[in-house]
LOSE-213989 format. One record per residue (C-alpha): residue in one letter; z, x, y. Coordinates in pm, 1 decimal, padded with zeros to 6 digits. Each point is the difference from the previous one (the first is absolute). Example, Ala and Ser with C-alpha at 12.3 -4.5 7.8 and 13.67 -1.06 7.14 Angstrom:
2
{residu = a, pz = 00780.0, px = 01230.0, py = -00450.0}
{residu = s, pz = -00066.0, px = 00137.0, py = 00344.0}
//
This chain:
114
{residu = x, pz = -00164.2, px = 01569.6, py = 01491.3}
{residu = x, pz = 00119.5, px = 00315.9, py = 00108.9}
{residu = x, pz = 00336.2, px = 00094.5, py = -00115.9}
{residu = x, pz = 00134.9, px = 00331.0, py = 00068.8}
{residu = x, pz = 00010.5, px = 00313.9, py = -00258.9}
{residu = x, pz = 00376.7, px = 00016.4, py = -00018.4}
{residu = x, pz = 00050.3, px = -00375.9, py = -00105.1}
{residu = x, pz = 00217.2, px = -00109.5, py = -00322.3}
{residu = x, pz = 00098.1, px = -00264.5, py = -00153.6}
{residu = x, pz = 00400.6, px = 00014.8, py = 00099.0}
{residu = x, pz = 00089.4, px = -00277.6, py = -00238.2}
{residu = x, pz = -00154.8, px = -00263.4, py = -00222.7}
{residu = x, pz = 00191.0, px = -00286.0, py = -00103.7}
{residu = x, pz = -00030.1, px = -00269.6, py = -00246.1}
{residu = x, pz = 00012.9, px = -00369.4, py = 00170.2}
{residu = x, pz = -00052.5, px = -00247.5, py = -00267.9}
{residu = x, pz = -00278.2, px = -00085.8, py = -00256.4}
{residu = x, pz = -00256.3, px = 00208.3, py = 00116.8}
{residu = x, pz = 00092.0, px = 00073.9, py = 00327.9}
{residu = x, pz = 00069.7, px = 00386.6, py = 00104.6}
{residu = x, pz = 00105.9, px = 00111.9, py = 00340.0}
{residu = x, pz = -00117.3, px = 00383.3, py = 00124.8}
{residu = x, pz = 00172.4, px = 00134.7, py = 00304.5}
{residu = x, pz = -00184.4, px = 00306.8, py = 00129.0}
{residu = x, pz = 00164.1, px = 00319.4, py = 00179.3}
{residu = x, pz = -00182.4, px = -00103.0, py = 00317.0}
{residu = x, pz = 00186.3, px = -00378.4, py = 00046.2}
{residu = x, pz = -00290.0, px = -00176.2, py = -00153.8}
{residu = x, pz = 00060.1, px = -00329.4, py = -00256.3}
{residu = x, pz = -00209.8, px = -00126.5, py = -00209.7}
{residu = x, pz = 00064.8, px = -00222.4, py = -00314.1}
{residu = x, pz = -00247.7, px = -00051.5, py = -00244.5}
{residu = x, pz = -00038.5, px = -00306.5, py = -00243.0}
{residu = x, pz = -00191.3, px = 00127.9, py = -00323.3}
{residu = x, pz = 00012.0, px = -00338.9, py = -00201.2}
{residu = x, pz = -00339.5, px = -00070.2, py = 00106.8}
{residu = x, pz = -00168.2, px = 00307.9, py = -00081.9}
{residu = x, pz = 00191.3, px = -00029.7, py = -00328.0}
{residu = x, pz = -00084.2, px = -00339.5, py = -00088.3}
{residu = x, pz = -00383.4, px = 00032.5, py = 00180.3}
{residu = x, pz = -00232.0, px = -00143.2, py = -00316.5}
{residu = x, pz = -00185.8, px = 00293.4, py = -00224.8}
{residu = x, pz = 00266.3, px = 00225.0, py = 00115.6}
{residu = x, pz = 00051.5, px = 00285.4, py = -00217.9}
{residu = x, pz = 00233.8, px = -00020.7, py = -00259.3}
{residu = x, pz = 00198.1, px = 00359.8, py = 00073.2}
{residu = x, pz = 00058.7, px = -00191.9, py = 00388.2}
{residu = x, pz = 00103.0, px = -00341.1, py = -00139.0}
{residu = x, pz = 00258.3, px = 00143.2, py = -00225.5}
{residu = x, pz = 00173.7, px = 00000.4, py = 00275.5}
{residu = x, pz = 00049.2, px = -00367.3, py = 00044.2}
{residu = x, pz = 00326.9, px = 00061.9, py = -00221.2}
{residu = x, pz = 00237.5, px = 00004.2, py = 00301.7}
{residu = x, pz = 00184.2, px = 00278.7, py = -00221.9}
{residu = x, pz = -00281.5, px = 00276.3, py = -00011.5}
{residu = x, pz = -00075.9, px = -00087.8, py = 00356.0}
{residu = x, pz = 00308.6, px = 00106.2, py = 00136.9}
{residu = x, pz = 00009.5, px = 00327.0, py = -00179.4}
{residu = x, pz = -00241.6, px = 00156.7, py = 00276.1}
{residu = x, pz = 00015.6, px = 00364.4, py = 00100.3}
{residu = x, pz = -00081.2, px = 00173.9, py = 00317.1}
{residu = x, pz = -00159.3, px = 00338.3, py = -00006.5}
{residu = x, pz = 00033.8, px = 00253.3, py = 00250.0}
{residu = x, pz = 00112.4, px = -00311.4, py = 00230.6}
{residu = x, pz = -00364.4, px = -00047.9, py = 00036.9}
{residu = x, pz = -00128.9, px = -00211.8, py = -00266.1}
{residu = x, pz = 00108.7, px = -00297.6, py = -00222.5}
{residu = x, pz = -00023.3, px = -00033.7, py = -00400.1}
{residu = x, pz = 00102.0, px = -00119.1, py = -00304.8}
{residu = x, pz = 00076.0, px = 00151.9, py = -00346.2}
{residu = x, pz = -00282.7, px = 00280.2, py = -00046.2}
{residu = x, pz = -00155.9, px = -00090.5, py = 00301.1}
{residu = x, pz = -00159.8, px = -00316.2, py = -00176.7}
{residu = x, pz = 00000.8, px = -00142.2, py = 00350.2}
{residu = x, pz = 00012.5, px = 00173.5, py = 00317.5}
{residu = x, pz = -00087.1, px = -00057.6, py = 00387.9}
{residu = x, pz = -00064.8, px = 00284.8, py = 00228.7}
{residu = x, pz = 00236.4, px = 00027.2, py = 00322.1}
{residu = x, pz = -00273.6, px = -00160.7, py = 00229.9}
{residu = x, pz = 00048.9, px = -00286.9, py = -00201.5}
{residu = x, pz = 00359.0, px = -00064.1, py = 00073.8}
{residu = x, pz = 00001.7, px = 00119.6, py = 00358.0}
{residu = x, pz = -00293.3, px = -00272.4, py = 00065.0}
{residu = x, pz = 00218.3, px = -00288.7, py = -00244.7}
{residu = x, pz = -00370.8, px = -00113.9, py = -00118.5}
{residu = x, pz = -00103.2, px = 00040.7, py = -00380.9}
{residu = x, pz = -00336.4, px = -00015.6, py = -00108.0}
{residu = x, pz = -00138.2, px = -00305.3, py = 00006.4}
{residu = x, pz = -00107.8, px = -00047.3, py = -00359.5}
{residu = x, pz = -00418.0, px = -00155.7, py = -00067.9}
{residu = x, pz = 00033.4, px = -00400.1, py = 00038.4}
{residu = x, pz = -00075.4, px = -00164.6, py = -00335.3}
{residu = x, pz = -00410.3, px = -00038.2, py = -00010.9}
{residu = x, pz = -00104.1, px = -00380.5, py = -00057.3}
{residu = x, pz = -00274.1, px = -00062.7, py = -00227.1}
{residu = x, pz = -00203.2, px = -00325.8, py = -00037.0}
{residu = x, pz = -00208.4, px = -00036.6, py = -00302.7}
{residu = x, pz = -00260.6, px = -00238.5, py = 00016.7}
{residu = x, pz = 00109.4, px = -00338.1, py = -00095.8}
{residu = x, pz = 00369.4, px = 00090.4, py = -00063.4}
{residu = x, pz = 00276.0, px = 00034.4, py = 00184.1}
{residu = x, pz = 00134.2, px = 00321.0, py = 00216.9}
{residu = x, pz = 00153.8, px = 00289.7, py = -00187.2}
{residu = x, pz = 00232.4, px = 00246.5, py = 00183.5}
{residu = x, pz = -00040.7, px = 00383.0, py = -00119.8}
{residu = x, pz = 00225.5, px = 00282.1, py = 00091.8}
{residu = x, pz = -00172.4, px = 00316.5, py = 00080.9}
{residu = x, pz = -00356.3, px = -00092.1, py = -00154.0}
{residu = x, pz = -00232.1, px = 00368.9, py = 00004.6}
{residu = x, pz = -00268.9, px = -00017.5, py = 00125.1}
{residu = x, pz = -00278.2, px = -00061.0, py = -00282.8}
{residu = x, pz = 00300.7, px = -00135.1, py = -00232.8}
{residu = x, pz = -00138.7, px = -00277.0, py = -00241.2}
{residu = x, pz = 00099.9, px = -00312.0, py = 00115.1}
//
């Protein structure tokens, strides 16, 4: 995506649960849902805090460039928002012992014990 230089977020607005709407000093829209990046399974507990519809709404802009919460616990850069796409978070890895029946496991590393 190429976005030019001079670009800012104009505006970002709270919709709803975890809906937030950015309006950029070029005309562009984008909202952005976050509850499944929040909610993805194995997510990191300093992200899911943010389930509490209370902390969520308490986000910051800096520089009208960037997104965050508290001490920047949680941030996305401005390519982020301009786009509207999180990260996708890993899928949940599905394990089937012999004999027994499938396990799901967040996030395994590689050469974890299993």
């Amino acid at each position: 995506m190429n976005i030019p230089n001079d670009v800012r977020i104009k505006k970002a607005t709270y919709m709803g649960d975890y809906l937030i709407r950015f309006a950029f000093t070029d005309g562009h829209v984008s909202e952005i849902d976050f509850y499944p990046f929040l909610s993805a399974a194995g997510q990191n507990p300093m992200n899911s805090q943010y389930l509490d519809v209370i902390r969520f709404r308490e986000f910051k802009l800096h520089r009208n460039v960037d997104i965050y919460w508290d001490d920047w616990e949680m941030c996305f850069r401005f390519e982020t928002l301009y786009s509207g796409k999180l990260p996708k978070m890993p899928k949940p890895l599905r394990i089937r012992a012999k004999g027994s029946a499938t396990r799901v496991v967040a996030h395994a590393k590689p050469g974890a014990r299993k």
